[in-house]
Every structure is written in C-alpha cells, then in structure tokens.
N, C-alpha and C positions, 0 to 999 in steps of 0.2 A: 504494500500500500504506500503510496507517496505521499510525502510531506506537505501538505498547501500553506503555504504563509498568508495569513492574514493581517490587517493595520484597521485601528481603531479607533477613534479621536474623542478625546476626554475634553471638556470645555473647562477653564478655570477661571474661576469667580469670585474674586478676592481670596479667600481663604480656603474656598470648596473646589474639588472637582466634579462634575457631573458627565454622564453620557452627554456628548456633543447633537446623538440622534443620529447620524450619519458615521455611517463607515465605508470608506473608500477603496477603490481596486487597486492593487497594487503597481498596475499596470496604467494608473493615469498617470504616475510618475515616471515610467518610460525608465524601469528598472532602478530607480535610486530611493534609497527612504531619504525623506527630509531629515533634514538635519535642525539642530537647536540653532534659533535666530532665522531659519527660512519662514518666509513669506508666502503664504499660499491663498490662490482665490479661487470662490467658491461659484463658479457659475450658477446663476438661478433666471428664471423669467421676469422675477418680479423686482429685482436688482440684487447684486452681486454682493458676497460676504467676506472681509478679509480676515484671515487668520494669522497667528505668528508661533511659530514652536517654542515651546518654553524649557521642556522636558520631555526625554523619549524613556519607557520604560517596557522594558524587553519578555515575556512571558513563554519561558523555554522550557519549565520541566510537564509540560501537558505535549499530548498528542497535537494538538492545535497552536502552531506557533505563531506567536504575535505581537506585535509592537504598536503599544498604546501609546499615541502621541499627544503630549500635552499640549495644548494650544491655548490662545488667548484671542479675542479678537481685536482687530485694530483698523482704525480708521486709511480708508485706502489713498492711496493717491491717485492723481487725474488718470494715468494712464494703466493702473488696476481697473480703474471705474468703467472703461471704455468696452462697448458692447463688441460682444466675441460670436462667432457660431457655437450656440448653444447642443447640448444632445436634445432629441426629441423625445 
C-alpha cells in the first residue's frame, strides 16, 4: 500500500489555533511545501484570501502522513488582489 501525503491548514487567532476548513492538494504547490514566512492566496469567486505561514508541524508516526501548516491571514497586496483564472 502506498504512502499518500496529505497538508492541512490550521488558522491562528491570536492565541488559538483552529481548523482553517480547507485542506489543500499537495499538488497546487507544484511539488514544494511552503515554507515558514511564505505567502499564499486563496483563490475564491467572491474575492481572494491571503495567508502567511507561521509554523509547519509534521505528523509522521500514523499511516497518514501530514503537514499541518500554521497560517495567519494577512492583508494582501495590489497585485495578490488581482483576479486570476479561477477553478470551476
């Protein structure tokens, strides 16, 4: 049976973490995990989310291996803001 890796995003809220609600394909990142201090945007319809890594935390003794990425969000710049081809 093969190994699938999974990535998770934990939302941080002053003092709390919470599920972000969304977990991403590892595969939108074009093979690399973010790294701490990357900038990530969230494409949506209803306008676009910016996030920033805070903390990566690794989940290796389960069958299901996974990297919970800490994130915070953060206000985007112009050219974050600018509409993309969305997925459908």
């Amino acid at each position: 049976m093969a190994n699938t890796f999974y990535m998770r995003f934990l939302l941080k809220r002053g003092d709390q973490i919470e599920d972000a609600q969304f977990d991403p394909d590892p595969l939108d990142f074009g093979g690399h995990l973010p790294a701490v201090g990357d900038r990530i945007v969230r494409f949506l319809r209803g306008g676009n989310e910016g996030y920033r890594v805070v903390e990566r935390i690794f989940d290796v003794g389960s069958r299901h291996k996974t990297a919970n990425l800490v994130v915070e969000r953060v206000s985007m710049t112009d050219i974050e803001r600018l509409p993309r081809f969305a997925r459908k």
